[in-house]
Legacy VTK file of the C-alpha trace (Angstrom):
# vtk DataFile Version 3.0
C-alpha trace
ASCII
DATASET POLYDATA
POINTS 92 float
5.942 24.284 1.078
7.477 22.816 -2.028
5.692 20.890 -3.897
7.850 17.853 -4.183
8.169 17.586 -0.437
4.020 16.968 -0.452
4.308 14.361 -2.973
7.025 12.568 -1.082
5.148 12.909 1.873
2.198 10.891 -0.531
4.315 8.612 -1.219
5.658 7.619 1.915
1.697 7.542 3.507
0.674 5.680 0.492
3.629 2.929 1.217
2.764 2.556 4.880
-1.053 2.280 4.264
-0.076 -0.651 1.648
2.153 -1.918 4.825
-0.581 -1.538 7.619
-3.127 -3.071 5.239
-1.025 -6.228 4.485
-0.379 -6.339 7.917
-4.615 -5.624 8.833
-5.006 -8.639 6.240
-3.130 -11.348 7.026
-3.708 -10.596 11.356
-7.569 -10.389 10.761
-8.551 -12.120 7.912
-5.915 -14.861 7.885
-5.235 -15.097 11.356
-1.960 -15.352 11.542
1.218 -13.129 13.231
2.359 -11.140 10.522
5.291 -12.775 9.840
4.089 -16.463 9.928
1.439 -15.254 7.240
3.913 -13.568 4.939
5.811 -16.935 5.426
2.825 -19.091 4.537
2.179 -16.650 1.693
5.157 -16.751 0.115
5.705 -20.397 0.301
2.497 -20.352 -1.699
3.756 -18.025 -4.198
1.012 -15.428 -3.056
3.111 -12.665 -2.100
2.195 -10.644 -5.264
-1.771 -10.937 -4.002
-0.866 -9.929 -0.668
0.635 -6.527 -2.373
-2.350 -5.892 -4.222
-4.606 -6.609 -1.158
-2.213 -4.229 0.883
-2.683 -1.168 -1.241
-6.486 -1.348 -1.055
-5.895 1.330 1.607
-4.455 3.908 -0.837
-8.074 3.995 -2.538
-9.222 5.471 0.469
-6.209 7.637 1.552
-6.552 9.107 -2.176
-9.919 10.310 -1.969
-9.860 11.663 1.326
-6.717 13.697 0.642
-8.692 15.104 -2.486
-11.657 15.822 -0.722
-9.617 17.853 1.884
-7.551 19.753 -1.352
-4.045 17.961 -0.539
-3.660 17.095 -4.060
0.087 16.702 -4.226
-0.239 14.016 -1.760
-2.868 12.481 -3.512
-0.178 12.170 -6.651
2.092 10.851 -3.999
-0.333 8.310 -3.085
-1.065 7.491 -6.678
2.953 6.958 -7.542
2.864 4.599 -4.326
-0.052 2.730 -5.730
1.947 2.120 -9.017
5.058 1.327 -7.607
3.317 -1.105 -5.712
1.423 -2.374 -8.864
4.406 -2.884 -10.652
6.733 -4.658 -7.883
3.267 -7.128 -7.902
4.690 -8.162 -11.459
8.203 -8.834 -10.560
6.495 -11.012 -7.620
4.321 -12.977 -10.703
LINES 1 93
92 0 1 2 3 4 5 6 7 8 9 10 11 12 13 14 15 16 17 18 19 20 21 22 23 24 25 26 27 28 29 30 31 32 33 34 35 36 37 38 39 40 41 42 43 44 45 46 47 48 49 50 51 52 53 54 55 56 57 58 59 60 61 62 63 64 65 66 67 68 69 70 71 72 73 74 75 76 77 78 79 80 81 82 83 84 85 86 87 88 89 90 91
């Protein structure tokens, strides 16, 4: 396949692993429903922590797509990772 259709398909994994692991964080460790949390957190200005927290995932995601030789989607998962990193500053 082409190559920029793998590293789409890494970036699109790597945004919905930052996604589920928001969501995993603020229904587990905060207790909340997912949208009261976000509410609380952004009324505490927190929403740029709750990124950061949500991309955790992508750690994982990255070495287990190396380890199984997928390493466009690894780059895919990488560019996610910074995308998210930099929409964290815009959320400062």
């Amino acid at each position: 396949m082409n190559k920029k259709i793998h590293l789409l398909y890494g970036f699109i994994l790597g945004i919905a692993l930052a996604f589920v692991g928001a969501y995993l964080y603020v229904t587990l460790f905060l207790g909340f429903r997912f949208e009261d949390g976000v509410q609380a957190i952004k009324s505490q200005n927190n929403i740029s922590k709750l990124i950061a927290l949500g991309a955790l995932p992508n750690l994982l995601a990255f070495f287990l797509l190396l380890k199984i030789k997928r390493e466009m989607w690894a780059r895919g998962v990488v560019l996610a990772t910074i995308v998210l990193a930099i929409s964290t500053i815009f959320y400062l």
